[in-house]
C-alpha positions as CSV (number, residue, x, y, z in Angstrom):
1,X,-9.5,52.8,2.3
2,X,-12.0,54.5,0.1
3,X,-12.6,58.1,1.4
4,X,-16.5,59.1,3.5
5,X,-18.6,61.3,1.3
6,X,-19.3,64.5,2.4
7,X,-23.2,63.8,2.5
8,X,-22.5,61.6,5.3
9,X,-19.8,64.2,7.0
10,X,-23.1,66.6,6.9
11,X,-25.3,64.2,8.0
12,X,-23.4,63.6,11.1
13,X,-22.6,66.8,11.6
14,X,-26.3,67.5,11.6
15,X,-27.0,64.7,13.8
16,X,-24.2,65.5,16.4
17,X,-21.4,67.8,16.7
18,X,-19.2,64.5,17.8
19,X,-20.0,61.9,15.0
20,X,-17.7,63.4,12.5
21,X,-15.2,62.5,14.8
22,X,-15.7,59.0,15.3
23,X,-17.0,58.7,11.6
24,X,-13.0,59.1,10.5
25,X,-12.7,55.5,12.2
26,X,-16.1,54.2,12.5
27,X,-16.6,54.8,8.6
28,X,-20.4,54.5,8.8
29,X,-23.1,56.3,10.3
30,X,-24.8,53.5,12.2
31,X,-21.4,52.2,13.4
32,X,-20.3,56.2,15.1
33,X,-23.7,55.9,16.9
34,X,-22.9,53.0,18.3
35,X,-19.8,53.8,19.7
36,X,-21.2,57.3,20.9
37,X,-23.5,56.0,22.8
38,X,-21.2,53.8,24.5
39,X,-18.7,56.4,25.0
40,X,-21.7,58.6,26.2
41,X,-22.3,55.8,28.8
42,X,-19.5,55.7,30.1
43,X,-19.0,60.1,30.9
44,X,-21.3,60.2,34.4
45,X,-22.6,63.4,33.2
46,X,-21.6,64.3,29.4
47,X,-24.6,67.5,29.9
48,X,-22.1,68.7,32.7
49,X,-19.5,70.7,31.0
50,X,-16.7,68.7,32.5
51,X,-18.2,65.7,31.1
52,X,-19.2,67.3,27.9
53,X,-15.3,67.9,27.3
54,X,-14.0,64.3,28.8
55,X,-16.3,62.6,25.9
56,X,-15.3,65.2,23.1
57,X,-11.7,64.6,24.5
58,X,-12.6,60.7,23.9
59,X,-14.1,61.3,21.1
60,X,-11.0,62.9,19.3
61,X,-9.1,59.9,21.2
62,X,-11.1,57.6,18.7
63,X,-10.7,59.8,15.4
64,X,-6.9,58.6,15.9
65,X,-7.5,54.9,15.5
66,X,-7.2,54.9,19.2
67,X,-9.3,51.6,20.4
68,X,-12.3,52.1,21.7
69,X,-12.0,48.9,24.1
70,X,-8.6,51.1,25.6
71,X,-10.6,54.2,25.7
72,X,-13.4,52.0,28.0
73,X,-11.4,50.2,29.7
74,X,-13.0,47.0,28.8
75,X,-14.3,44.6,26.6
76,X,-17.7,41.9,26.7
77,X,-16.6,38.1,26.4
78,X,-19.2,35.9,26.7
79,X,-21.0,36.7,30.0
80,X,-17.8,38.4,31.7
81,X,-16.4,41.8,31.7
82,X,-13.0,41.9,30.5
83,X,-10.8,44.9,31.5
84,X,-8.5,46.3,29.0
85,X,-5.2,48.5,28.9
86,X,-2.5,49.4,26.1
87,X,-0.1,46.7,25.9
88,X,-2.5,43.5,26.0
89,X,-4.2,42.5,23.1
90,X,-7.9,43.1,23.4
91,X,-10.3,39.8,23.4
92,X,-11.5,39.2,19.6
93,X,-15.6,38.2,19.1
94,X,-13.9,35.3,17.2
95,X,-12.0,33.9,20.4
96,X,-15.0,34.1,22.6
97,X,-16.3,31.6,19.7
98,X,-13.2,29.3,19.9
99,X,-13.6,29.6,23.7
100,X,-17.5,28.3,24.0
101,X,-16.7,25.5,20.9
102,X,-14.1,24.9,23.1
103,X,-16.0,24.1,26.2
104,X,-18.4,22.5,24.5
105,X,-16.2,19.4,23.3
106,X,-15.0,19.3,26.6
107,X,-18.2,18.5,28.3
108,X,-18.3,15.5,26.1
109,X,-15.3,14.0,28.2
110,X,-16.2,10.9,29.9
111,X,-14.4,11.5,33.4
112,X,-16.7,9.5,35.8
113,X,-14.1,7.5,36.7
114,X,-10.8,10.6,36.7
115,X,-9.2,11.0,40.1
116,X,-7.7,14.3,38.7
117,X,-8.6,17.8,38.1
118,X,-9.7,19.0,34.3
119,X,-6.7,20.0,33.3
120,X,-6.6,23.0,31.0
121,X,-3.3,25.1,29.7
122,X,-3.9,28.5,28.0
123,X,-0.9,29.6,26.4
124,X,-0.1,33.2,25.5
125,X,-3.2,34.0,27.7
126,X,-3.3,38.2,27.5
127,X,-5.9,39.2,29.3
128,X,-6.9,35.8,30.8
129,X,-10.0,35.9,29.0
130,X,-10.3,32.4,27.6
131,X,-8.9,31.1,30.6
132,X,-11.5,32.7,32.7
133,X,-14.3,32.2,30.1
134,X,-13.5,28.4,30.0
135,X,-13.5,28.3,34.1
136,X,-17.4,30.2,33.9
137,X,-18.5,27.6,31.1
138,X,-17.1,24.3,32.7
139,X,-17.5,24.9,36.6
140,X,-21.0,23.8,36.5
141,X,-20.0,20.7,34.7
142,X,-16.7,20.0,36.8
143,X,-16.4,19.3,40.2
144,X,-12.8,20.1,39.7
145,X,-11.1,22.4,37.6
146,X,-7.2,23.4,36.8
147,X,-6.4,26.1,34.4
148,X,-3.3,27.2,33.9
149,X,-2.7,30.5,32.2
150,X,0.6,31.4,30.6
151,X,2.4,34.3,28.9
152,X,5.7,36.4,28.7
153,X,4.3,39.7,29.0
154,X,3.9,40.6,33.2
155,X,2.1,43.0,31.6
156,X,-0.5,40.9,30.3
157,X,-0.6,38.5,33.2
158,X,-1.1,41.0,36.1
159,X,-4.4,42.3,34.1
160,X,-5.3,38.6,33.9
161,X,-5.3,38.2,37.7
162,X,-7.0,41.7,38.0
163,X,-9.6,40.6,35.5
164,X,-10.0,37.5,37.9
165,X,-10.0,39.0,40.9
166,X,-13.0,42.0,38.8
167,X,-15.1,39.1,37.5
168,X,-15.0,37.7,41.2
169,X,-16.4,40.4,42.2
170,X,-19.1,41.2,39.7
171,X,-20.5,37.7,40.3
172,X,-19.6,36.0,36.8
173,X,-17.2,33.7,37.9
174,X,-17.6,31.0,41.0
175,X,-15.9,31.7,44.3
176,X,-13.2,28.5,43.5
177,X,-12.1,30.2,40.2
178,X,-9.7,32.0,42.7
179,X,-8.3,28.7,43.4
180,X,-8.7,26.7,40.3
181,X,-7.1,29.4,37.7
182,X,-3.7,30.0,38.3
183,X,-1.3,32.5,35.7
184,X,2.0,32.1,35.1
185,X,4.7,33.8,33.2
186,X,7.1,31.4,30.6
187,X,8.6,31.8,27.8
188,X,6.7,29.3,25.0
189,X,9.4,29.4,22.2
190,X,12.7,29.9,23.3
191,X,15.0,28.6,26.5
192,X,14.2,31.2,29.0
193,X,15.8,33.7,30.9
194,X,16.9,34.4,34.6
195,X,13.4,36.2,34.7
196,X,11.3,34.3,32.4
197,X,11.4,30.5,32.8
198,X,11.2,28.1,29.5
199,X,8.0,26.8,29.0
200,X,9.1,22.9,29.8
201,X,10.5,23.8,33.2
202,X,6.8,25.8,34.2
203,X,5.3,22.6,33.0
204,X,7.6,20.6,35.1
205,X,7.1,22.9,38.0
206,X,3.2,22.0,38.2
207,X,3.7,18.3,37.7
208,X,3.4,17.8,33.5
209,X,5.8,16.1,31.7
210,X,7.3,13.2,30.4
211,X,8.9,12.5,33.4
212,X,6.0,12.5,36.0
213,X,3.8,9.8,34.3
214,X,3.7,7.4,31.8
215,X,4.0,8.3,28.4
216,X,0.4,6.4,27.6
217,X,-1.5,8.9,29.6
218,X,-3.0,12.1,28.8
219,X,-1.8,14.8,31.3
220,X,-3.5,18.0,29.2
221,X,-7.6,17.9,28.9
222,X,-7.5,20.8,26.7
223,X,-4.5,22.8,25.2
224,X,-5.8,26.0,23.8
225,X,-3.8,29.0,22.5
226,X,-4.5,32.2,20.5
227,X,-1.0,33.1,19.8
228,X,1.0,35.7,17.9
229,X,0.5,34.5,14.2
230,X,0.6,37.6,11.7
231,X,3.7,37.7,9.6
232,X,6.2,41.1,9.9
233,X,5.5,41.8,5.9
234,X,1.2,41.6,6.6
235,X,1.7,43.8,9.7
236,X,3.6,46.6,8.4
237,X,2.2,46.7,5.1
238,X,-1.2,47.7,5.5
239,X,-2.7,44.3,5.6
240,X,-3.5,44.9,9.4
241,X,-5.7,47.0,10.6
242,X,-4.4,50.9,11.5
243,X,-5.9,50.5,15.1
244,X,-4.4,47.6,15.5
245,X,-1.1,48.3,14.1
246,X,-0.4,51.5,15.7
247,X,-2.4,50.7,19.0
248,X,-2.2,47.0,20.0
249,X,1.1,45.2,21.5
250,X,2.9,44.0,18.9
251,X,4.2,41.1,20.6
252,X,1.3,39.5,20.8
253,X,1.1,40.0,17.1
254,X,4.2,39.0,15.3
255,X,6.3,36.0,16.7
256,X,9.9,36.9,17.3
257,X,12.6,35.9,14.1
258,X,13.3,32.7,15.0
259,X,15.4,30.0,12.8
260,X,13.3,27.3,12.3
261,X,12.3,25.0,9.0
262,X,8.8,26.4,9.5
263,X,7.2,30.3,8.3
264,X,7.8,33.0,10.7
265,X,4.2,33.4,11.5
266,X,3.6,29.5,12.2
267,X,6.7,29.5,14.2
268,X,4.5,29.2,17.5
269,X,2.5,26.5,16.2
270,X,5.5,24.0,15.8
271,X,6.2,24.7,19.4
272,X,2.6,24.2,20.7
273,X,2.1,21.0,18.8
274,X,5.0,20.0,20.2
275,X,4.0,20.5,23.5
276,X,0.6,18.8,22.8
277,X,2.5,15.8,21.9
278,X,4.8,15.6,24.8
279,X,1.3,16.2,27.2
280,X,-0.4,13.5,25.4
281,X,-3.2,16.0,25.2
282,X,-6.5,15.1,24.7
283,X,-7.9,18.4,22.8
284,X,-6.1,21.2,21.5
285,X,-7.3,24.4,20.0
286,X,-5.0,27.0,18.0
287,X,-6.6,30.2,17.0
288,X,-5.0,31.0,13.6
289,X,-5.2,34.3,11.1
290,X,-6.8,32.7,8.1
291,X,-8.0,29.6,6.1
292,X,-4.4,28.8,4.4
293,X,-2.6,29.2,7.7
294,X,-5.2,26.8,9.5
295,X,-4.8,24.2,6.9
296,X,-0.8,24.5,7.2
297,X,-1.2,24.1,11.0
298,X,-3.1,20.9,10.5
299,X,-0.5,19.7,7.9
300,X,2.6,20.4,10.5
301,X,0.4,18.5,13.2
302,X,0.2,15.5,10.7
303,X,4.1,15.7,10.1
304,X,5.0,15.6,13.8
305,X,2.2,13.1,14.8
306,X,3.3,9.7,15.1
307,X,1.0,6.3,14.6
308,X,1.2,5.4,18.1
309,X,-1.9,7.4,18.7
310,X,-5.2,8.1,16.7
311,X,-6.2,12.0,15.9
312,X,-8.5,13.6,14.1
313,X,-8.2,17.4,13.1
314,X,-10.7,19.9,11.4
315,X,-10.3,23.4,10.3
316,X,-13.5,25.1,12.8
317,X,-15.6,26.7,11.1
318,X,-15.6,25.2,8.1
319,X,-19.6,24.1,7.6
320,X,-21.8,27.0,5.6
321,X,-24.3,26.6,8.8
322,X,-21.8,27.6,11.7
323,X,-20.0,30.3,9.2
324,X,-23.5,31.9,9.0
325,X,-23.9,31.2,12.6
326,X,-21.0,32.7,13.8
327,X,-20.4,35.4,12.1
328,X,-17.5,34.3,10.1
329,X,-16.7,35.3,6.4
330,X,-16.9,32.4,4.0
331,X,-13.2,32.6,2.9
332,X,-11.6,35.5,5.4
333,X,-10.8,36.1,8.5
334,X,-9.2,33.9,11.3
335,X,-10.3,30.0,11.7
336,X,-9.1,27.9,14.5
337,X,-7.6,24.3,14.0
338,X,-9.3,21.5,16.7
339,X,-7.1,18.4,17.1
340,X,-9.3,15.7,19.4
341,X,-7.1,12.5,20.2
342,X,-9.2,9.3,19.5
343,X,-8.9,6.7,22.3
């Protein structure tokens, strides 16, 4: 990381006594006011000396590589307020795109004629912000929803039902997402525990399987995941960022070491494909690190799809327009992989 010059140092300095400080992670001038002015926001009184020393105290919090969203205590996504805490990864800008992309080709569903619920299944959920994004998007459109949100980490899920129960009560979200968004904890890639079910027997649990209708029907609307996909090497060797490294929950990072004919990193993708086949889902979205890992995601998808059904799978974004759009970098940065079963 190329070192600040001392002009801007001074210039800060100048400016305010505290922008030095978050200059050391901020790295430009523009970027430290930003975040001062947040952090300024949220100190009732920073001209009272007790609040003058809580936002220096922040301040030096954030000249650590501590994250700003932990330091706030939230993070915006989409319309809703999303609380944070140490432990849970904090919602991405990219997601939030996935998530209203997302909702988007699910409002193209022809249902008139479904006696069911939208079914949805959010796996590795976090801070339930997709699933509670999704529910704020579709509600309108749906007279009735399920979502299902799932992780390992209790953790992470008792923050998702907090941020449920705090998004409830800021207005964003309808009265029924209390009812239609439920979070549960399972274990997506190995056999379980005593504490921590497998993934199949959850599914089982809430009626989804093979076993409870025929194989020809779709019993998943919309599979969608943002799982752990950065590789051990990339996340120790300085590939990710400090924040995030030092900060940030590894296990929502780097998939366990698990022996399987697939990379380490993809490891979760095998098993979520997998699942989308048994479930017959209709659309599935997978969040993934980068270009190359996106397009090996929709190569496993082709190798475990059989010709019984029709799919059709794109790499989203990939047009120069929706790049530009969304605020994506032409070759870096994370894509997602959108698999829509043709019937």
């Amino acid at each position: 990381m190329p070192r600040i010059r001392f002009s801007a140092i001074w210039k800060a300095q100048r400016e305010n006594s505290l922008l030095p400080l978050l200059l050391k992670e901020c790295r430009t001038i523009d970027s430290a006011r930003n975040e001062l002015r947040w952090l300024r926001e949220a100190v009732q009184d920073p001209s009272h000396p007790a609040g003058w020393s809580r936002l220096r105290s922040m301040c030096r919090l954030r000249s650590k590589g501590y994250p700003l969203q932990y330091i706030l205590g939230n993070q915006p996504f989409g319309e809703l307020e999303i609380l944070c805490r140490k432990g849970v990864l904090i919602p991405r800008p990219e997601t939030e795109s996935y998530t209203y992309k997302s909702a988007q080709l699910v409002r193209k569903f022809n249902r008139t004629n479904s006696a069911r619920p939208l079914r949805i299944l959010d796996l590795c959920t976090g801070t339930g912000c997709i699933s509670l994004l999704l529910h704020a998007l579709l509600a309108p459109h749906f007279p009735s929803l399920s979502i299902t949100g799932v992780d390992i980490s209790p953790v992470a899920l008792s923050l998702a039902q907090r941020n449920l129960q705090h998004n409830q009560q800021l207005g964003q979200l309808a009265h029924r997402a209390a009812t239609d968004i439920q979070f549960h904890r399972a274990d997506v890639l190995g056999d379980g525990s005593e504490s921590v079910p497998p993934i199949r027997s959850l599914l089982q649990s809430l009626g989804l399987g093979s076993d409870h209708q025929p194989s020809e029907h779709s019993q998943c609307d919309l599979l969608i995941s943002n799982p752990p996909y950065i590789s051990r090497a990339e996340f120790r060797n300085g590939t990710t960022a400090r924040s995030v490294r030092l900060f940030e929950p590894e296990l929502a990072l780097v998939p366990p070491a698990v022996s399987e004919d697939s990379r380490p990193e993809d490891i979760f993708y095998l098993r979520i494909l997998t699942l989308a086949n048994e479930l017959r889902a209709q659309l599935v979205v997978l969040e993934c690190g980068d270009l190359a890992q996106a397009q090996r995601v929709v190569a496993l998808h082709a190798q475990l799809t059989s010709n019984e059904y029709r799919f059709e799978a794109e790499i989203w974004p990939n047009r120069e327009q929706d790049l530009a759009e969304y605020g994506f970098h032409e070759t870096d940065g994370s894509r997602c992989v959108i698999i829509q079963r043709l019937l």
